[in-house]
DOVOMI-787050 format. One record per residue (C-alpha): residue number from 0; residue in one letter; z, y, x. Coordinates in Angstrom, 3 decimals, decimal comma. Layout:
N
+-----+------+----------+----------+----------+
: pos : code :        z :        y :        x :
+-----+------+----------+----------+----------+
: NUM :    A :        Z :        Y :        X :
...
+-----+------+----------+----------+----------+
This chain:
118
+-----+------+----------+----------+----------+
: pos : code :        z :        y :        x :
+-----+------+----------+----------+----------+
:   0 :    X :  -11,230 :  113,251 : -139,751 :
:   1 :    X :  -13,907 :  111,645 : -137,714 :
:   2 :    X :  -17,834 :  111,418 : -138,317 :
:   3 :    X :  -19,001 :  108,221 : -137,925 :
:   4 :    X :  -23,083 :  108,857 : -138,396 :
:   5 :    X :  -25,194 :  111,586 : -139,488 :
:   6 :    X :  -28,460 :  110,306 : -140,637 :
:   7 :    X :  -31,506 :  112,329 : -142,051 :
:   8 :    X :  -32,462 :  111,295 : -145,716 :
:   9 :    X :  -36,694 :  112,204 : -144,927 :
:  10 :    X :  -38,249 :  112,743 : -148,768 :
:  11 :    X :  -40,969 :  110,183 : -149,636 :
:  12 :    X :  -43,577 :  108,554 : -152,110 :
:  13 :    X :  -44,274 :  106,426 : -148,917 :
:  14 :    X :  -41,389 :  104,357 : -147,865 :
:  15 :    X :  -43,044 :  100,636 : -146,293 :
:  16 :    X :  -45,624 :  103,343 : -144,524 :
:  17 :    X :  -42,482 :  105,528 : -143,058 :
:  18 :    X :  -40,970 :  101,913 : -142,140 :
:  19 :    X :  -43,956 :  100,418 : -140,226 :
:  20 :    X :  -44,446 :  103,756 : -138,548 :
:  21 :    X :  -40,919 :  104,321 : -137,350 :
:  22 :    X :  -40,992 :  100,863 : -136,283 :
:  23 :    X :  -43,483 :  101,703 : -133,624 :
:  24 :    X :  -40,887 :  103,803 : -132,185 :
:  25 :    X :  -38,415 :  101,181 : -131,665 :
:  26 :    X :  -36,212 :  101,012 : -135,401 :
:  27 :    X :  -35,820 :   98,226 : -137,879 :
:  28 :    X :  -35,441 :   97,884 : -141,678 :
:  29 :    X :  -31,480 :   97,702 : -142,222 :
:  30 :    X :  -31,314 :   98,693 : -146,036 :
:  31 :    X :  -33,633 :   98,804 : -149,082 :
:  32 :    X :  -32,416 :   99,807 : -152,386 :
:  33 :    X :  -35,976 :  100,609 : -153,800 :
:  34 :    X :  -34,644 :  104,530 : -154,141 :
:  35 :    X :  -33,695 :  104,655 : -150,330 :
:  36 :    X :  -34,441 :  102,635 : -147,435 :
:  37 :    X :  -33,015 :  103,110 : -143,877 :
:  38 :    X :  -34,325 :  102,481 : -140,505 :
:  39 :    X :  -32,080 :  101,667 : -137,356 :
:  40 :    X :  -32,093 :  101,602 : -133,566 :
:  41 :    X :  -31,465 :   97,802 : -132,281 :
:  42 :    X :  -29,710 :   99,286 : -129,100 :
:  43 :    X :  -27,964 :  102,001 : -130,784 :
:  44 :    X :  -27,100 :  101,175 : -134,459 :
:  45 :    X :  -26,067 :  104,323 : -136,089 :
:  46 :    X :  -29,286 :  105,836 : -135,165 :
:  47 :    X :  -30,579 :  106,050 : -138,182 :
:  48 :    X :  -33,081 :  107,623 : -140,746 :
:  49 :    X :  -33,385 :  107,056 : -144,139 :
:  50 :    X :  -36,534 :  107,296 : -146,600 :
:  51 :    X :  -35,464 :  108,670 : -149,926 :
:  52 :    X :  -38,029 :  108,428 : -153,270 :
:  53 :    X :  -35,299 :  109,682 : -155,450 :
:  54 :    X :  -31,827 :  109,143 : -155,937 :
:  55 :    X :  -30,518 :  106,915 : -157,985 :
:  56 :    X :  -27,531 :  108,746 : -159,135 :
:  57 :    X :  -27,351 :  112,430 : -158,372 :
:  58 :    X :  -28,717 :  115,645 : -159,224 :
:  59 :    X :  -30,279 :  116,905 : -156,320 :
:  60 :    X :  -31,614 :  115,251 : -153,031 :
:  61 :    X :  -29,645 :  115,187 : -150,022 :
:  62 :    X :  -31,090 :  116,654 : -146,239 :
:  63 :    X :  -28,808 :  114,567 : -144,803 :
:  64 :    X :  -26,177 :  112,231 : -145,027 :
:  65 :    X :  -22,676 :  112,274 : -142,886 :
:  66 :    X :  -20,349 :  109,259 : -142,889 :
:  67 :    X :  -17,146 :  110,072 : -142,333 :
:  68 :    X :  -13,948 :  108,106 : -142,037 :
:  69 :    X :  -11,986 :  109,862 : -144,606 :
:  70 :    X :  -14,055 :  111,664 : -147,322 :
:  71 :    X :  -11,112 :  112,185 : -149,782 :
:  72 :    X :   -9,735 :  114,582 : -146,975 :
:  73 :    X :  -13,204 :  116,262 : -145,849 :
:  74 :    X :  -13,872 :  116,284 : -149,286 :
:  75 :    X :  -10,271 :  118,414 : -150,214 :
:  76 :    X :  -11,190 :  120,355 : -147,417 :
:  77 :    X :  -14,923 :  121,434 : -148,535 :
:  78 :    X :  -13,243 :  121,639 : -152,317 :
:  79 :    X :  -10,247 :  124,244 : -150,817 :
:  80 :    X :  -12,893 :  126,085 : -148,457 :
:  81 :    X :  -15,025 :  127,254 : -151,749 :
:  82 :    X :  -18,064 :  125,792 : -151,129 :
:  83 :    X :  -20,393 :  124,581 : -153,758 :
:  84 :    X :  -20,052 :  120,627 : -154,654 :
:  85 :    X :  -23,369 :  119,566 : -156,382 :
:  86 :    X :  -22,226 :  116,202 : -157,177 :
:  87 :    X :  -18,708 :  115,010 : -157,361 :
:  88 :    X :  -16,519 :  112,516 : -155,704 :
:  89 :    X :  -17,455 :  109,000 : -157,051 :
:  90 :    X :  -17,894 :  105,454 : -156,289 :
:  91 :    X :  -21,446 :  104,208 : -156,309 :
:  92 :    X :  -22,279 :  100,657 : -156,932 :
:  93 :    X :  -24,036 :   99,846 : -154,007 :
:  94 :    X :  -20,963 :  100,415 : -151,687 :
:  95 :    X :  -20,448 :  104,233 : -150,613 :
:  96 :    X :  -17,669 :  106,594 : -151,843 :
:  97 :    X :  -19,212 :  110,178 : -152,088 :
:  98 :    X :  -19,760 :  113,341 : -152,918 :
:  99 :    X :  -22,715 :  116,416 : -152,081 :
: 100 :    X :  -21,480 :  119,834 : -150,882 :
: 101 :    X :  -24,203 :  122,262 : -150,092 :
: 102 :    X :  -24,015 :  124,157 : -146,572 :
: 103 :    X :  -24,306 :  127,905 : -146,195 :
: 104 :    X :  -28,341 :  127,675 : -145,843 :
: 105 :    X :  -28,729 :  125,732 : -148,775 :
: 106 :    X :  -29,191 :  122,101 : -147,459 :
: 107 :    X :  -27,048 :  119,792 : -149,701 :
: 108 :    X :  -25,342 :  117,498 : -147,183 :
: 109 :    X :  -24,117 :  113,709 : -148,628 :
: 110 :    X :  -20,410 :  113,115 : -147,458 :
: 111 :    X :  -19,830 :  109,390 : -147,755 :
: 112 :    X :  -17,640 :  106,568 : -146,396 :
: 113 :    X :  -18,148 :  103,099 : -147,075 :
: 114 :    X :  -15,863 :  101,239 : -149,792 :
: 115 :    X :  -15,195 :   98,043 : -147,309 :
: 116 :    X :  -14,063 :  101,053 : -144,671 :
: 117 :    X :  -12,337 :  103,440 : -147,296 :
+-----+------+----------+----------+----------+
C-alpha cells in the first residue's frame, strides 16, 4: 500500500477568505465543491490543504485526509486491526472511494483513493 497525499481538511465558515490568504503563500484554487475547497502548490502539486464548511456526506469531520493507492486493503487492514470506522467504505459522487477510521487520539482520518485511480 502506498500513500499518495496527506492533506489537512482546516474547519471553516470562511472558505474564499482561507483561499485568498493561502494564496499569498504561493497555492492555488484546485477544487470547489461548495462543502470543501482545496488549495495546491504550483511547484509541488500534492501539497495541499483543504477548507471544509461541512461535509456533504458523513457523520463527523475529518482532521485530515490520506490518499492512498489501495483503500480496500488499508481499509481491511484498519477493519482487522479493531479500530473504530466512523463512516464506512463507499463511493461518493464527486469521485473518491472512502471511508473514516479514527486514530488512537481521537482525530478521524479520511482514507480515500480516487475512482479514475481505483
Amino acid at each position: 500500500m502506498a500513500v499518495r497525499r496527506v492533506v489537512p481538511n482546516f474547519r471553516t465558515q470562511a472558505p474564499p477568505e482561507n483561499q485568498e490568504f493561502y494564496g499569498l503563500l504561493g497555492f492555488d484554487p484546485v477544487m470547489d465543491l461548495g462543502w470543501i475547497s482545496t488549495v495546491a502548490s504550483p511547484a509541488e502539486p500534492t501539497a495541499q490543504i483543504s477548507f471544509v464548511t461541512e461535509d456533504a456526506t458523513a457523520p463527523v469531520h475529518a482532521d485530515l485526509s490520506v490518499e492512498v493507492d489501495d483503500v480496500d486493503a488499508v481499509h481491511a487492514a484498519v477493519r482487522d486491526s479493531g479500530a473504530e470506522i466512523v463512516h464506512s467504505l463507499r463511493d461518493e459522487e464527486w469521485g473518491v472511494r472512502r471511508f473514516f477510521v479514527r486514530d488512537p487520539e481521537g482525530r478521524v482520518v479520511n482514507v480515500l483513493t480516487h475512482l479514475t485511480q481505483h
